[in-house]
N, C-alpha and C positions, 0 to 999 in steps of 0.2 A: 337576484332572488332565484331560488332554486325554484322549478315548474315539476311537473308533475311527470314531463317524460325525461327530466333527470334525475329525480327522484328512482323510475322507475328501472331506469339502465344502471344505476348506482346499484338497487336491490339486485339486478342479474346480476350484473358481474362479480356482485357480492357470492351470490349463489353459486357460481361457474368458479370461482375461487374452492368454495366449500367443496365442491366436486372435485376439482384436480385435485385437492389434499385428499380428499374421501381415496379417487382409483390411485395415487401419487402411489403409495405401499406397495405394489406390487411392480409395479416399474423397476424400480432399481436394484432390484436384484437380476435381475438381465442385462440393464446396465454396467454393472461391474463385472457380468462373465466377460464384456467385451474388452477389458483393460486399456482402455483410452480416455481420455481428458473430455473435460465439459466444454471446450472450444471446438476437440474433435468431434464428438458426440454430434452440436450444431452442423459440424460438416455434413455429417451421415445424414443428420433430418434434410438440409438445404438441398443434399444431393437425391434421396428420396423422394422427396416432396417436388423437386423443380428438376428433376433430371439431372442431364450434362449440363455442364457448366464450364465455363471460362472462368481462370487462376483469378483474373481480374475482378468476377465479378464476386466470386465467394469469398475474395479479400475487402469490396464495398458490403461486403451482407455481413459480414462480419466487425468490420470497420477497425479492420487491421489492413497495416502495413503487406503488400507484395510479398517480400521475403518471410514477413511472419505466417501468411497462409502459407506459403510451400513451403514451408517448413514442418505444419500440423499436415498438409498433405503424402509429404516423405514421411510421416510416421505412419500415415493410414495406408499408405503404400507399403509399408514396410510388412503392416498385418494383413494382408492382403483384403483388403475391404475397400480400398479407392485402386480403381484404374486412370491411368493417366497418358493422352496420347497428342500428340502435337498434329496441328492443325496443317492437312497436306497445304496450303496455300499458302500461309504465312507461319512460318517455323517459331516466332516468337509468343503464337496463341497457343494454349495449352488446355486442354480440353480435361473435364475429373468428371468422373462417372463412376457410383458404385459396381465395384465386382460383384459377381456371381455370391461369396459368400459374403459382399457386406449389405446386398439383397437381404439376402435371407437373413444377418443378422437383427436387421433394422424390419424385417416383415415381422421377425419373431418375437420384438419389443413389440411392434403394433401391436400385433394380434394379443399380444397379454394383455394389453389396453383393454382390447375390442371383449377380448372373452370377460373380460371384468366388468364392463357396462353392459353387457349382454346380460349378465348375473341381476344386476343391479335394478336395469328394464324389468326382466321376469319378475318380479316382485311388484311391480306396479298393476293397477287393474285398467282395463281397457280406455276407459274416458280417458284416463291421464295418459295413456300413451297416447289417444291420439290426437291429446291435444300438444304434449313434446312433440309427436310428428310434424303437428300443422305448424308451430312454432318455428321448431327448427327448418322448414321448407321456406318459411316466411323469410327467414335469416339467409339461409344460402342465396334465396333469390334478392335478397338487398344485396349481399356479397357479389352476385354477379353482374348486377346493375352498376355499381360500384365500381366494379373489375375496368367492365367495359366503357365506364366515363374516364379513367383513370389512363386506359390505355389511348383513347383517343384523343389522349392532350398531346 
């Protein structure tokens, strides 16, 4: 039987659904200035989001095959939007890390995210923001509590 705090996490993520489609429209058109693939694209976010990475590890994040990540790697290399540099100790680690222009690429998708919800905010009246505030603070700090039991295993 369903409870009342699944009931009410069904409603959120209901919500958070509505939302991504709501800002979704403005996204991909930045996307497509970039002319790579929706596997590449995950690269850029994984590399963004989590830094340098090991060839290994962006091919478990992605849950492809070795050769199949350097492969989407050599294309992102190709556009110069991934750097890639082998590890002075062990020559068969390979280290990926956004370039300088796939920074910016991927900051410039952000940011049309961020100025869309910035839009979207200003339209709300104070109570409701801050109770999105306090909401969302609630959220990061589970996320971090979270974080840190997860990594301590």
């Amino acid at each position: 039987m369903i409870d009342e705090r699944d009931r009410l996490v069904d409603g959120i993520l209901g919500l958070a659904d509505g939302l991504f489609r709501a800002l979704l429209p403005t996204v991909p058109r930045d996307l497509l200035t970039l002319d790579v693939t929706m596997p590449q694209i995950k690269i850029l976010l994984i590399l963004y989001v989590g830094g340098s990475r090991r060839m290994s590890d962006i091919a478990a994040d992605l849950d492809v095959t070795l050769p199949t990540a350097t492969s989407l790697i050599d294309r992102l290399v190709e556009k110069h939007y991934v750097a890639r540099e082998t590890y002075s100790d062990d020559r068969r680690v390979v280290l990926c890390q956004l370039s300088p222009s796939g920074e910016q690429a991927v900051n410039h998708i952000w940011q049309t995210a961020r100025t869309r919800c910035c839009e979207l905010l200003k339209t709300m009246d104070i109570c409701k923001l801050i109770m999105l505030r306090d909401a969302l603070d609630s959220m990061m700090k589970a996320a971090v509590i979270e974080s840190r039991a997860t990594d301590s295993c």
